[in-house]
DSSP file (Angstrom, degrees, kcal/mol; ACC not computed):
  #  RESIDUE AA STRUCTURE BP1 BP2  ACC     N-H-->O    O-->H-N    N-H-->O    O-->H-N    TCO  KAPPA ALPHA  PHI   PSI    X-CA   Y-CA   Z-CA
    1    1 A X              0   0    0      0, 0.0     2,-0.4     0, 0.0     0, 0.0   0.000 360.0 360.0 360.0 122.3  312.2  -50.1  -41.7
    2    2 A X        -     0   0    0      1,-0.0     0, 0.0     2,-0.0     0, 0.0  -0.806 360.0-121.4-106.1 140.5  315.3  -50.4  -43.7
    3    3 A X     >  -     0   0    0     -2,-0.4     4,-1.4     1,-0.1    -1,-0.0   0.295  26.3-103.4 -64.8-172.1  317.3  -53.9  -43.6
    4    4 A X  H  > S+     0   0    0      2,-0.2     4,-0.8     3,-0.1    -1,-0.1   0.162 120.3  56.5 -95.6  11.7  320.8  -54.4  -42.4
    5    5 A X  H >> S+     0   0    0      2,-0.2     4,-1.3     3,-0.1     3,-1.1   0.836 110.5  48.1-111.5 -66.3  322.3  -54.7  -45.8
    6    6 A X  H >4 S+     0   0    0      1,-0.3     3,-1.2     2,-0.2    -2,-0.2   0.840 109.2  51.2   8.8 -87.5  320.7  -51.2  -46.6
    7    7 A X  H >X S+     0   0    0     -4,-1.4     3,-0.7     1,-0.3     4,-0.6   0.744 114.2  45.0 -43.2 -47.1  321.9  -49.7  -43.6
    8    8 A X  H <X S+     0   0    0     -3,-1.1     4,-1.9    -4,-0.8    -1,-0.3   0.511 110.3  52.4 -75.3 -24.8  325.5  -51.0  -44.4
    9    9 A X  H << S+     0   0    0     -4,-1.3    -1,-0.3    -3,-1.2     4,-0.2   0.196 110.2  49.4 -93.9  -0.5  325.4  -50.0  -47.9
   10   10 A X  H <> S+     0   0    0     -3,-0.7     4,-1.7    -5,-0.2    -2,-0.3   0.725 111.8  47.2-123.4 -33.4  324.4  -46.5  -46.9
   11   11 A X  H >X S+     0   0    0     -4,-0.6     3,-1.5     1,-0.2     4,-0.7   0.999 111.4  52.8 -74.4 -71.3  327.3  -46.2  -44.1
   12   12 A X  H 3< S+     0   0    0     -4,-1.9     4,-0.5     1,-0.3    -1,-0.2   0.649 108.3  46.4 -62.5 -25.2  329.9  -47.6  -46.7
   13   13 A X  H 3> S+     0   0    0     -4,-0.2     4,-2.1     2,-0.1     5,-0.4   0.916 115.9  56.3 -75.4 -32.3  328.9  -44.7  -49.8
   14   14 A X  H XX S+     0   0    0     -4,-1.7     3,-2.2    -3,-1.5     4,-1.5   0.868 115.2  33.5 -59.8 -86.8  329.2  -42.0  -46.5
   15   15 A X  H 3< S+     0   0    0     -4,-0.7     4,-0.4     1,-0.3    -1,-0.2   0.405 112.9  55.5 -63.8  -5.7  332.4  -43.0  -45.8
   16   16 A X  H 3> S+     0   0    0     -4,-0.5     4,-1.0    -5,-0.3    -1,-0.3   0.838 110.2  50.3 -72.2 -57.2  333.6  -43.7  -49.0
   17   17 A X  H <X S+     0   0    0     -3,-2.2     8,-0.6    -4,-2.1     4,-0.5   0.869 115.2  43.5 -61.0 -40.5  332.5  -39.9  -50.0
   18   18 A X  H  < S+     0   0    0     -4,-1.5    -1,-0.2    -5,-0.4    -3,-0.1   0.815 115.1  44.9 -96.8 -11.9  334.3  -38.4  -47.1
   19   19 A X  H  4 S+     0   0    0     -4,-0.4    -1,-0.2    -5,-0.3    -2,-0.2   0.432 119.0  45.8 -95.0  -2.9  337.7  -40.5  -47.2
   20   20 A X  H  < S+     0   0    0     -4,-1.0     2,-0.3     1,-0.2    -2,-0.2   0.214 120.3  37.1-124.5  18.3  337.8  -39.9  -51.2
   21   21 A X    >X  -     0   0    0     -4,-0.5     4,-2.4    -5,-0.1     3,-0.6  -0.782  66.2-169.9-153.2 107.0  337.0  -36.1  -51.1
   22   22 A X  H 3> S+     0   0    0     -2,-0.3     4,-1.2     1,-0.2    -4,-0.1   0.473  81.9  72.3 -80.2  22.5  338.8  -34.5  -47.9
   23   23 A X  H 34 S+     0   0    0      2,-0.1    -1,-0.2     4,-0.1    -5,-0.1   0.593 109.9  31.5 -95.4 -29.3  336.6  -31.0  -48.7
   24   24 A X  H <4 S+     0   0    0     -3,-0.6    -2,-0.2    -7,-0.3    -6,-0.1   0.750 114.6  64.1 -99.7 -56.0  333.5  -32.9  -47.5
   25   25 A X  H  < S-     0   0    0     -4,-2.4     2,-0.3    -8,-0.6    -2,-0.1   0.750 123.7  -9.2  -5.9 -69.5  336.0  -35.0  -44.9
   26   26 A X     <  -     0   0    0     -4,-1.2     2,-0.4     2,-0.0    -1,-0.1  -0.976  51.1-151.4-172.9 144.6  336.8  -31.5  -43.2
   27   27 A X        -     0   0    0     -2,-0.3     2,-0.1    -3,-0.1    -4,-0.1  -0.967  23.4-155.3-116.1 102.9  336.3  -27.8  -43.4
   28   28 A X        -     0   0    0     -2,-0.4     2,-0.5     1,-0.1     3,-0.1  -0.332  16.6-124.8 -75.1 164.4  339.1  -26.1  -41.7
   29   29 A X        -     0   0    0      1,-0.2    -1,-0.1    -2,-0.1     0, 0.0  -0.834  56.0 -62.7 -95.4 145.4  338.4  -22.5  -40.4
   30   30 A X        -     0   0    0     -2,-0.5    -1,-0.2    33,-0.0    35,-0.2   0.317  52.5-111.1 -17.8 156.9  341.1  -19.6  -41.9
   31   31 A X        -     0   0    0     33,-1.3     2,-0.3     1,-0.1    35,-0.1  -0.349  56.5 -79.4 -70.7 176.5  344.6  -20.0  -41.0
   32   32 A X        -     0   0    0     -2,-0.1    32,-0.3     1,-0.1    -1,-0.1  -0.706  50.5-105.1 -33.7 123.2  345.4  -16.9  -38.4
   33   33 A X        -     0   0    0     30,-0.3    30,-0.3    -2,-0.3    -1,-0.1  -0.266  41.8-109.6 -35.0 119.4  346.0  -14.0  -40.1
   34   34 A X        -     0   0    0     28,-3.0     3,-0.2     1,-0.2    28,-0.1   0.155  17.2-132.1 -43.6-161.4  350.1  -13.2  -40.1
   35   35 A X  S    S+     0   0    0      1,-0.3     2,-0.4    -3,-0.1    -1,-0.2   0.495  86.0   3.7-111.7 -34.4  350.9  -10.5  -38.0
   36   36 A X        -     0   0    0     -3,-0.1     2,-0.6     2,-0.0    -1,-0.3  -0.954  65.2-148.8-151.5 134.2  353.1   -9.0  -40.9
   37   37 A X        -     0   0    0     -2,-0.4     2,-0.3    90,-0.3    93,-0.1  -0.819  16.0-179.2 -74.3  90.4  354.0  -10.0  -44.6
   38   38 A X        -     0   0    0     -2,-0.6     2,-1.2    91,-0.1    22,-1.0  -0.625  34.6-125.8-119.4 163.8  357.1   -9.4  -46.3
   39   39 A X  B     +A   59   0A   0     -2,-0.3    20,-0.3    20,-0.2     3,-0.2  -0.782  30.7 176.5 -93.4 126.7  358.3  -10.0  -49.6
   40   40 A X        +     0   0    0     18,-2.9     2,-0.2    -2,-1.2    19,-0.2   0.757  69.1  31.7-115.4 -14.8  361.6  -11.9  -48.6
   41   41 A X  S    S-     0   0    0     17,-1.9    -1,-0.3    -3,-0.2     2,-0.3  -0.615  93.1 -64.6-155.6 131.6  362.4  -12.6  -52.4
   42   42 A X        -     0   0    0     15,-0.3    15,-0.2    -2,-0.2     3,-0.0  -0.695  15.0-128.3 128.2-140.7  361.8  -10.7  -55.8
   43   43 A X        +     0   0    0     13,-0.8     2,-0.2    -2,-0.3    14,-0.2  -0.032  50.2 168.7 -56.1  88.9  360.2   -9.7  -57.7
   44   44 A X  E     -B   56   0A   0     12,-0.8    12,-1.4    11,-0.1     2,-0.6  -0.602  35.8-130.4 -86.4 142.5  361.5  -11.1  -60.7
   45   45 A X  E     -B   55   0A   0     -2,-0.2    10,-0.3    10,-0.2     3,-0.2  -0.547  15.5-174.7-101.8 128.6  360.7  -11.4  -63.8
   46   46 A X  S    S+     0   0    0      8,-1.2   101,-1.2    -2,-0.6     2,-0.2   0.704  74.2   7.4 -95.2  -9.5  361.1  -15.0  -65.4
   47   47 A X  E     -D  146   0B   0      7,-1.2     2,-0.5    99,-0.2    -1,-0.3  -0.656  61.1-166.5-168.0 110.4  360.2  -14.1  -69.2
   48   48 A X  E     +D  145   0B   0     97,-2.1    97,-1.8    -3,-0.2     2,-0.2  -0.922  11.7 168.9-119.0 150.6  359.6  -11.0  -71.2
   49   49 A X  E     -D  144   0B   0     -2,-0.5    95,-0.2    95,-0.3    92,-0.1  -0.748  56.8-102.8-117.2 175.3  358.2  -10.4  -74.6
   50   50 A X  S    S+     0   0    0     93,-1.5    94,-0.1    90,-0.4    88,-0.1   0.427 125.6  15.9 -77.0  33.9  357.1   -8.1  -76.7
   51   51 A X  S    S+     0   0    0     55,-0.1    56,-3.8    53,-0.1    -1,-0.2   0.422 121.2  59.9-138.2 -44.1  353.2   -9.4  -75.7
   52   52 A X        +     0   0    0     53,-0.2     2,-0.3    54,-0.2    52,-0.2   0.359  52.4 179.2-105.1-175.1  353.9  -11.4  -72.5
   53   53 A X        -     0   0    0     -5,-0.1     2,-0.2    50,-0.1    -5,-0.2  -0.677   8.7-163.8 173.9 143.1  355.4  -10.8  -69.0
   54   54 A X        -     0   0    0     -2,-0.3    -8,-1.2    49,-0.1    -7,-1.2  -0.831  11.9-169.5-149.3 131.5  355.7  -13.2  -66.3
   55   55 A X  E     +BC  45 102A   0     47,-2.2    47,-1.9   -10,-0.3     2,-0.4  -0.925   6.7 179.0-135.4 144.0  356.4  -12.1  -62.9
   56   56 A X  E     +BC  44 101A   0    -12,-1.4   -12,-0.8    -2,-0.4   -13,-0.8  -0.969  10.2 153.6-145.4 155.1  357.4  -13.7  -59.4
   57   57 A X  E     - C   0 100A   0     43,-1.7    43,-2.9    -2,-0.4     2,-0.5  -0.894  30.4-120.3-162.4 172.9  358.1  -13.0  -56.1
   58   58 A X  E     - C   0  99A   0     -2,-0.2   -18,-2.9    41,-0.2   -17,-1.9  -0.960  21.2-169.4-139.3 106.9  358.0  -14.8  -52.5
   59   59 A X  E     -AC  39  98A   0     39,-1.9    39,-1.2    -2,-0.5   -20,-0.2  -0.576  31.1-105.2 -76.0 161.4  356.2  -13.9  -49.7
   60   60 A X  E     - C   0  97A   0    -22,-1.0     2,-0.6    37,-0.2    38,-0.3  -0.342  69.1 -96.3 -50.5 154.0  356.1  -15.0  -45.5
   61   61 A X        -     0   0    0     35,-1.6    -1,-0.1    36,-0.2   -23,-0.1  -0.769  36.3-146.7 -93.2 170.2  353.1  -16.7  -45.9
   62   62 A X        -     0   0    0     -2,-0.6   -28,-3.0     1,-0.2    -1,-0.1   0.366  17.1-162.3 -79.5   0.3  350.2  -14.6  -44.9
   63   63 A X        +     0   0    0    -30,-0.3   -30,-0.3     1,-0.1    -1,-0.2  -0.166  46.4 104.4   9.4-116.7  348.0  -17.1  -43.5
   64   64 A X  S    S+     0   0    0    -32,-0.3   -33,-1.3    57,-0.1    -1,-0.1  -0.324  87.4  11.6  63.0-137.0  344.1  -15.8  -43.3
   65   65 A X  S    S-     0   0    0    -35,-0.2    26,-0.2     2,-0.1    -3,-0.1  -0.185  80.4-117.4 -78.0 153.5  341.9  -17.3  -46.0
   66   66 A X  S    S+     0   0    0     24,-0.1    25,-1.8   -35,-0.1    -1,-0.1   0.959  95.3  72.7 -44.5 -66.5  343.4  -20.4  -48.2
   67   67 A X  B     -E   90   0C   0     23,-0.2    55,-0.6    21,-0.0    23,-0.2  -0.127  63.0-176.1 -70.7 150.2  343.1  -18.2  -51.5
   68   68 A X        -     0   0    0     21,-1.9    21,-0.4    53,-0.2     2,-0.3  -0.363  19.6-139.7-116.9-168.9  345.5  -15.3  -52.4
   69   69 A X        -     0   0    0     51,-0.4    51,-1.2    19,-0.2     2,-0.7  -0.679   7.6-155.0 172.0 107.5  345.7  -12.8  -55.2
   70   70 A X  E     -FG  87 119D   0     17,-1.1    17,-2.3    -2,-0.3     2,-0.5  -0.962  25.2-160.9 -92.6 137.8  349.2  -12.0  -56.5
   71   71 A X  E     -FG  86 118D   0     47,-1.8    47,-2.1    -2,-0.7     2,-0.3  -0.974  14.4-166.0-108.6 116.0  348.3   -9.0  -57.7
   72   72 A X  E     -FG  85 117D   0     13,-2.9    13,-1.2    -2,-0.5     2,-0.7  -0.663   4.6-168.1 -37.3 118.2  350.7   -6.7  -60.7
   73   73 A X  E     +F   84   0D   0     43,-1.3    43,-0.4    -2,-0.3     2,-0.3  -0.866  14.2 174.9-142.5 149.4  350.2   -3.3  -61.5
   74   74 A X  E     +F   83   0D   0      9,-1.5     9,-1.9    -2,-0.7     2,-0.2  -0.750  16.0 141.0-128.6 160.5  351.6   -2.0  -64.1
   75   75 A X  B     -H  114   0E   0     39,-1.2    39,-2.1    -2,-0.3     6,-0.2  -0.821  51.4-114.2-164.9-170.8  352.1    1.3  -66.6
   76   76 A X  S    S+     0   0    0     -2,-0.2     2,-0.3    37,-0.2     5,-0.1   0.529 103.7  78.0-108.3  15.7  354.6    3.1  -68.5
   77   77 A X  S    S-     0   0    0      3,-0.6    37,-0.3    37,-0.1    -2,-0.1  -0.732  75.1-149.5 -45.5 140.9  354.0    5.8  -66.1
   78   78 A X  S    S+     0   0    0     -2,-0.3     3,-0.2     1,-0.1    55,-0.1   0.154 105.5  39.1-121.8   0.2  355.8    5.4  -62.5
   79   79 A X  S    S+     0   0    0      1,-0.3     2,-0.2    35,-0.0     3,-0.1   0.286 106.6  65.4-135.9  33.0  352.9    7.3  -61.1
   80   80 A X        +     0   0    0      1,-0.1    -3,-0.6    -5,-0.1    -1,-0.3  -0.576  52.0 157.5-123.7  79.8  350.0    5.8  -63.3
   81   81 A X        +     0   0    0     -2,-0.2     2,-4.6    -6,-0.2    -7,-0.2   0.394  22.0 139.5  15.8 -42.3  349.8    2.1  -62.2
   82   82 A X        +     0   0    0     -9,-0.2     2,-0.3    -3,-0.1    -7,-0.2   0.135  42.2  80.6 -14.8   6.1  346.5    2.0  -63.3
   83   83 A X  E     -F   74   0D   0     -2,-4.6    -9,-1.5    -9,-1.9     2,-0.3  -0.881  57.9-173.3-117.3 154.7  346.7   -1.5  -64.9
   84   84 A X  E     -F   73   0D   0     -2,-0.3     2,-0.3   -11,-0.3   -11,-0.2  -0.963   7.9-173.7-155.8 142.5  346.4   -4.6  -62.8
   85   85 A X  E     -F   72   0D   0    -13,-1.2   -13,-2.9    -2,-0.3     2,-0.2  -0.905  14.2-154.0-158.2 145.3  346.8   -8.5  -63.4
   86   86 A X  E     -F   71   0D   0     -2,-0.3     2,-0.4   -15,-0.2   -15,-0.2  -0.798  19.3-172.5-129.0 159.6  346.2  -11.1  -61.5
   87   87 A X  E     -F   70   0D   0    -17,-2.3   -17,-1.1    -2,-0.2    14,-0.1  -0.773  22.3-125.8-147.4 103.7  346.8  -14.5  -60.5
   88   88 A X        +     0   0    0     -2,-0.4     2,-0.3   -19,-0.2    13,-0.3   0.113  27.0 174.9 -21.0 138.6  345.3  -17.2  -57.9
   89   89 A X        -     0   0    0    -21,-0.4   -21,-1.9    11,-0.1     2,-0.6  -0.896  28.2-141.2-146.9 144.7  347.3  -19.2  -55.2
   90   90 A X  B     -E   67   0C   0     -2,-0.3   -23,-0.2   -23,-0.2   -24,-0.1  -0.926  27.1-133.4-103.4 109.3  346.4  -21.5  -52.7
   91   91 A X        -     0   0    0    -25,-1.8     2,-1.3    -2,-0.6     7,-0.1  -0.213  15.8-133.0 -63.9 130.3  348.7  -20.7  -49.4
   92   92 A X    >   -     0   0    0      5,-0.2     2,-6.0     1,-0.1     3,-4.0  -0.527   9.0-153.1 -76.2  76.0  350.0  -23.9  -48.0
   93   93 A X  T 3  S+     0   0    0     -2,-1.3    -1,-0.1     1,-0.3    -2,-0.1   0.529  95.7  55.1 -34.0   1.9  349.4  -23.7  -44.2
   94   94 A X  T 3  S+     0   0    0     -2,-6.0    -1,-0.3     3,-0.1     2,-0.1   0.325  93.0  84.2-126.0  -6.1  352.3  -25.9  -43.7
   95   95 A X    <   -     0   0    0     -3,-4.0     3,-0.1     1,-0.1   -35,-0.0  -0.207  65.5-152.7 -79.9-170.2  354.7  -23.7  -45.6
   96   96 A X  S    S+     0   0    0      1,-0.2   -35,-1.6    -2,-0.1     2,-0.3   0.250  85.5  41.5-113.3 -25.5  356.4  -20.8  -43.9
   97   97 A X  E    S-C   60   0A   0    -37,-0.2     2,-0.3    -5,-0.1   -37,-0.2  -0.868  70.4-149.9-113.1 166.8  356.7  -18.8  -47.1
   98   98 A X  E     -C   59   0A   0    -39,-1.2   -39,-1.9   -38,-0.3     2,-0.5  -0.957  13.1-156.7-121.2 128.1  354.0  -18.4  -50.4
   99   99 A X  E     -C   58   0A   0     -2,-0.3     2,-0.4   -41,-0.3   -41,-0.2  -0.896  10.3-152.4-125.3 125.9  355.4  -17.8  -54.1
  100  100 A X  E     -C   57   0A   0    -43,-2.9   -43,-1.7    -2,-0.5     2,-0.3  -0.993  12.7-161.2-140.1 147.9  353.3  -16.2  -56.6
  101  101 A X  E     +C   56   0A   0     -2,-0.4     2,-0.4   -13,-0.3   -31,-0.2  -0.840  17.4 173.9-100.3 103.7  353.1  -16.4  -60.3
  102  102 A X  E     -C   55   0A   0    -47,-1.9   -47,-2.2    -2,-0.3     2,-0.4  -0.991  18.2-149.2-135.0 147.3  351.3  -13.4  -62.4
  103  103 A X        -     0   0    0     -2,-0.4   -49,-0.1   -49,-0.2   -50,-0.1  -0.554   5.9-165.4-107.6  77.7  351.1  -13.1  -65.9
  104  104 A X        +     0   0    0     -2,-0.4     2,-0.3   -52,-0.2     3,-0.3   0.237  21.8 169.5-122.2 124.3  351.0   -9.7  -67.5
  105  105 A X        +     0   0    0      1,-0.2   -53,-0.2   -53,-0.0    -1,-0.1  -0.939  45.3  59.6-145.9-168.4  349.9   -9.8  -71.4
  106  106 A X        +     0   0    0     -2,-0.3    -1,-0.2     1,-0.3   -54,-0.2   0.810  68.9 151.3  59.5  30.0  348.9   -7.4  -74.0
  107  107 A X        -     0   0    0    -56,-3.8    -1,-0.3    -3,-0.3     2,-0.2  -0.732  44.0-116.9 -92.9 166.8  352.3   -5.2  -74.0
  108  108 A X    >   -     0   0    0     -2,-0.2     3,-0.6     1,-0.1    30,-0.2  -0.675  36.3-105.3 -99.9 162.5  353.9   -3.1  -76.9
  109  109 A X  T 3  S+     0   0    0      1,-0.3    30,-0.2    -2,-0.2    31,-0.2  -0.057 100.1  12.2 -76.9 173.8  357.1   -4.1  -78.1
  110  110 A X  T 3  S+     0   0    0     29,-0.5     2,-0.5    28,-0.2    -1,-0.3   0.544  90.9 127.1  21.4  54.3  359.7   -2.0  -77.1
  111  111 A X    <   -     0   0    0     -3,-0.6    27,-1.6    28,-0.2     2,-0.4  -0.942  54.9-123.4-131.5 140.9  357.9    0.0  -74.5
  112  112 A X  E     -I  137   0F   0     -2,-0.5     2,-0.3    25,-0.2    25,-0.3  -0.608  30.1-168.7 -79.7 134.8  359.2    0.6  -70.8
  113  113 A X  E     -I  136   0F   0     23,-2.2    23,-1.9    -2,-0.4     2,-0.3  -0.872  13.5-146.5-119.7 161.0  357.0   -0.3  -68.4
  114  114 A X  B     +H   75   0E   0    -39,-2.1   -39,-1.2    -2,-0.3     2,-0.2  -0.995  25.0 172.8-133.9 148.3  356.8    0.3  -64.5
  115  115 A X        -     0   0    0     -2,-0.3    19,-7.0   -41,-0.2     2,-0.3  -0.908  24.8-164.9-143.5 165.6  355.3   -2.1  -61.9
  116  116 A X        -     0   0    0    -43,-0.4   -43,-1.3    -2,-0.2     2,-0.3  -0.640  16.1-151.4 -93.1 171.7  354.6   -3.2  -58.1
  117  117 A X  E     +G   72   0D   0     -2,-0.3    14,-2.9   -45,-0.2     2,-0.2  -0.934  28.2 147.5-140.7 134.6  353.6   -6.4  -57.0
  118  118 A X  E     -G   71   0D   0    -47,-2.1   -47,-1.8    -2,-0.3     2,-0.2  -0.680  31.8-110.6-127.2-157.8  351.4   -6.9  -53.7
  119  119 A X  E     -G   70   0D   0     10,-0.5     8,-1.2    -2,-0.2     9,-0.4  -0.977  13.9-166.6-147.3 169.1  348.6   -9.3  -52.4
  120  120 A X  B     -J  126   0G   0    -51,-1.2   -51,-0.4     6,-0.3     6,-0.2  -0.884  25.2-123.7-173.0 148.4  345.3   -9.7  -51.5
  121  121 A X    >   -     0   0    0      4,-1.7     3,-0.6    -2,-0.2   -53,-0.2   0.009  47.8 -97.5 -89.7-150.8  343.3  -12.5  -49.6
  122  122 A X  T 3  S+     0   0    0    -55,-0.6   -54,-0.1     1,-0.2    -1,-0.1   0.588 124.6  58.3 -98.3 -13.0  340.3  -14.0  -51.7
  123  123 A X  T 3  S-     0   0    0    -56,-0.2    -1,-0.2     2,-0.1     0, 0.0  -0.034 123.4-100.1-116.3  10.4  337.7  -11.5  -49.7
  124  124 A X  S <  S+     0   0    0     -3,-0.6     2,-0.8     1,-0.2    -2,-0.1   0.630  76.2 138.8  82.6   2.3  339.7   -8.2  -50.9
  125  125 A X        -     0   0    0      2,-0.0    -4,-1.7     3,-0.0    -1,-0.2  -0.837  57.5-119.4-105.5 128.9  341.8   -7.4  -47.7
  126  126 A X  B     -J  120   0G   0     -2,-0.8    -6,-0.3    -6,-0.2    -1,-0.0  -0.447  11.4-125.9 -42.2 115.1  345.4   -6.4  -48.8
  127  127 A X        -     0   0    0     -8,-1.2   -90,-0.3    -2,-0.2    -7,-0.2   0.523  46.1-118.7 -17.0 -30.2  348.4   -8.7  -47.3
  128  128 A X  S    S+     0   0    0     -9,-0.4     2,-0.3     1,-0.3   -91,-0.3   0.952  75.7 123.4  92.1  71.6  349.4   -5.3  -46.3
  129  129 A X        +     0   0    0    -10,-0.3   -10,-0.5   -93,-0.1     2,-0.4  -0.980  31.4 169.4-143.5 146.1  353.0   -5.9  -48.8
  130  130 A X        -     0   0    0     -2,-0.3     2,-0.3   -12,-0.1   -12,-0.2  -0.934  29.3-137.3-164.5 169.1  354.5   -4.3  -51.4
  131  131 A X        -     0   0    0    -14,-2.9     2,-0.1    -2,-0.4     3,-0.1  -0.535  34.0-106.6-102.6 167.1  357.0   -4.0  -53.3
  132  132 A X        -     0   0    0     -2,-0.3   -17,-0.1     1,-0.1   -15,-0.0  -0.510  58.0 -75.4 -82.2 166.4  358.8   -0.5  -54.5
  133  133 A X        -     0   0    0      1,-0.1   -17,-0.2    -2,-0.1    -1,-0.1  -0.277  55.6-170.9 -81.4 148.6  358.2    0.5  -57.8
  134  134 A X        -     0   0    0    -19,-7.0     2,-0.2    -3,-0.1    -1,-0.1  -0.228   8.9-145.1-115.1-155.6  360.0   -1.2  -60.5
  135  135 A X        +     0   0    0    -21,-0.2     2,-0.3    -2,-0.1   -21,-0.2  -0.907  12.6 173.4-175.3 166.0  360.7   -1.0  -64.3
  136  136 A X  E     -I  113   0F   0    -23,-1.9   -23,-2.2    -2,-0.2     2,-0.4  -0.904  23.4-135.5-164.7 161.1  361.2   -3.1  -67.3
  137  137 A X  E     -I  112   0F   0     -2,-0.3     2,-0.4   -25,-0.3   -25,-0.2  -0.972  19.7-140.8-142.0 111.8  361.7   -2.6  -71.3
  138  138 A X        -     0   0    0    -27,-1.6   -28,-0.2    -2,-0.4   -27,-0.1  -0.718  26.5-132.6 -92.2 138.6  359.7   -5.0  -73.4
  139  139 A X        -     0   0    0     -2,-0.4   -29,-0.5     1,-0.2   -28,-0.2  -0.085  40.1 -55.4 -96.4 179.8  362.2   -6.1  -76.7
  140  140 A X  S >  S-     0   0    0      1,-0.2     3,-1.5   -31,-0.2   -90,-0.4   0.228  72.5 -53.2 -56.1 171.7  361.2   -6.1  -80.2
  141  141 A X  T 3  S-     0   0    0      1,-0.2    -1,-0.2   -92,-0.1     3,-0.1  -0.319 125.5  -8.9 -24.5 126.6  358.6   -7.6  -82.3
  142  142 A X  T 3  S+     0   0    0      1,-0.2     2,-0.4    -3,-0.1    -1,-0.2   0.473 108.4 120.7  39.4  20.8  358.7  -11.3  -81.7
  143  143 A X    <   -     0   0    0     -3,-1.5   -93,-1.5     2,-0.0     2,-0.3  -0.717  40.9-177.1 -91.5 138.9  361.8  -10.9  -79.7
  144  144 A X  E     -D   49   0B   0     -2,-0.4     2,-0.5   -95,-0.2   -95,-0.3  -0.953  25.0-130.4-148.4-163.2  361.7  -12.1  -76.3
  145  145 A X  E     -D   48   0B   0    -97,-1.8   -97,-2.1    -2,-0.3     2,-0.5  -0.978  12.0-166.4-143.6 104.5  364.2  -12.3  -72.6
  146  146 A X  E     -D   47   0B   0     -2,-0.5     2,-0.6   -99,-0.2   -99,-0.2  -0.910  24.6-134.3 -99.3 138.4  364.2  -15.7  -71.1
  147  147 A X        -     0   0    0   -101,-1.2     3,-0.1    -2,-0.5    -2,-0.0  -0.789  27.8-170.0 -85.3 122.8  365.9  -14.6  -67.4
  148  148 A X  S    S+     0   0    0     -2,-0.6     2,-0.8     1,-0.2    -1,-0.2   0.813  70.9  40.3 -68.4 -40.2  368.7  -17.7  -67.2
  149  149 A X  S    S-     0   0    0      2,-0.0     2,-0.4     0, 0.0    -1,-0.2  -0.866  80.6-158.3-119.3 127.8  370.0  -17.5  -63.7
  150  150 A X        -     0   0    0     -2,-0.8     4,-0.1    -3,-0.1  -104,-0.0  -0.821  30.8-115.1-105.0 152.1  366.9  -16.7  -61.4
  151  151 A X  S    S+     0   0    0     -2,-0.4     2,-0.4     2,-0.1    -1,-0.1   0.323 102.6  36.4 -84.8  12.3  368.1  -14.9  -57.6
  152  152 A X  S    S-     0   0    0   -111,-0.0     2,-0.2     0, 0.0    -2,-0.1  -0.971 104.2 -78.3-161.2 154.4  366.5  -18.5  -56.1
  153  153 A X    >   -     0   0    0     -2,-0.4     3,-1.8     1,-0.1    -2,-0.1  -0.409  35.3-132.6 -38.4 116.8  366.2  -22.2  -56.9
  154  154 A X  T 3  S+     0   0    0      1,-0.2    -1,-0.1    -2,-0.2     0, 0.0   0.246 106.7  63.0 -52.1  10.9  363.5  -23.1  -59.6
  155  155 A X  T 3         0   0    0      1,-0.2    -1,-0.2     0, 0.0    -2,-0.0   0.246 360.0 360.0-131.2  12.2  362.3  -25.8  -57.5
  156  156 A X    <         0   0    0     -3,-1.8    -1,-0.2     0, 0.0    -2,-0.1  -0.100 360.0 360.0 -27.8 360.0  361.5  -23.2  -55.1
């Protein structure tokens, strides 16, 4: 038979656990999938070097699973893509658009590259977006291209 003190001591760590970690609190089920995705702004690129790449762009969000994939693909072909990087988000169900961050490294200096960007839920199913192919010129050794005026707010 367990005492009252017990009992009370066993209520107060439960509810302690579930008001100080909302993931045991409550497990939503997927947002709804959107019906359609678009990229409504970039993809731009916020810094290149001759190693380094950083690239962003803004989708509707997509809703379906929490996690995202922005996904890069890249080569210095425009019809060999064949390279990919990627980069985690967690979609805000409370936004109406999703901004993703990917960071492309291992380029040569002064070599043209060509890219897309799409997205991808956390289970592999495409966002069904993309963007048209782009293209980009990586500067010298230890040179790099900080973009100054970006086509949106940084607090975006």
């Amino acid at each position: 038979m367990i005492g009252p003190l017990v009992k009370l001591a066993i209520a107060t760590a439960v509810v302690s656990i579930l008001f100080s970690s909302p993931t045991a609190a409550q497990v939503l089920p997927p947002a709804k999938k959107a019906a359609r995705v678009a990229i409504t702004k970039g993809p731009v690129l916020e810094l290149v070097s001759d190693y380094l790449t950083f690239f962003r762009w803004i989708t509707t969000n997509p809703g379906g699973s929490d996690v995202h994939f922005g996904i890069v693909h890249y080569g210095t072909d425009p019809n060999d893509l064949s390279q990919t990087a990627k980069s985690e988000v967690r979609v805000n169900r409370g936004h109406p658009e999703t901004m993703f961050r990917v960071s492309v490294q291992g380029l040569k200096p002064r070599t043209t590259y060509y890219y897309k960007v799409t997205s991808i839920e956390s289970g592999g199913k495409s966002d069904g977006v993309e963007s048209p192919i782009n293209k980009f010129t990586t500067p010298g050794p230890r040179e790099r291209i900080a973009t100054s005026k970006l086509p949106w707010p940084s607090s975006q």
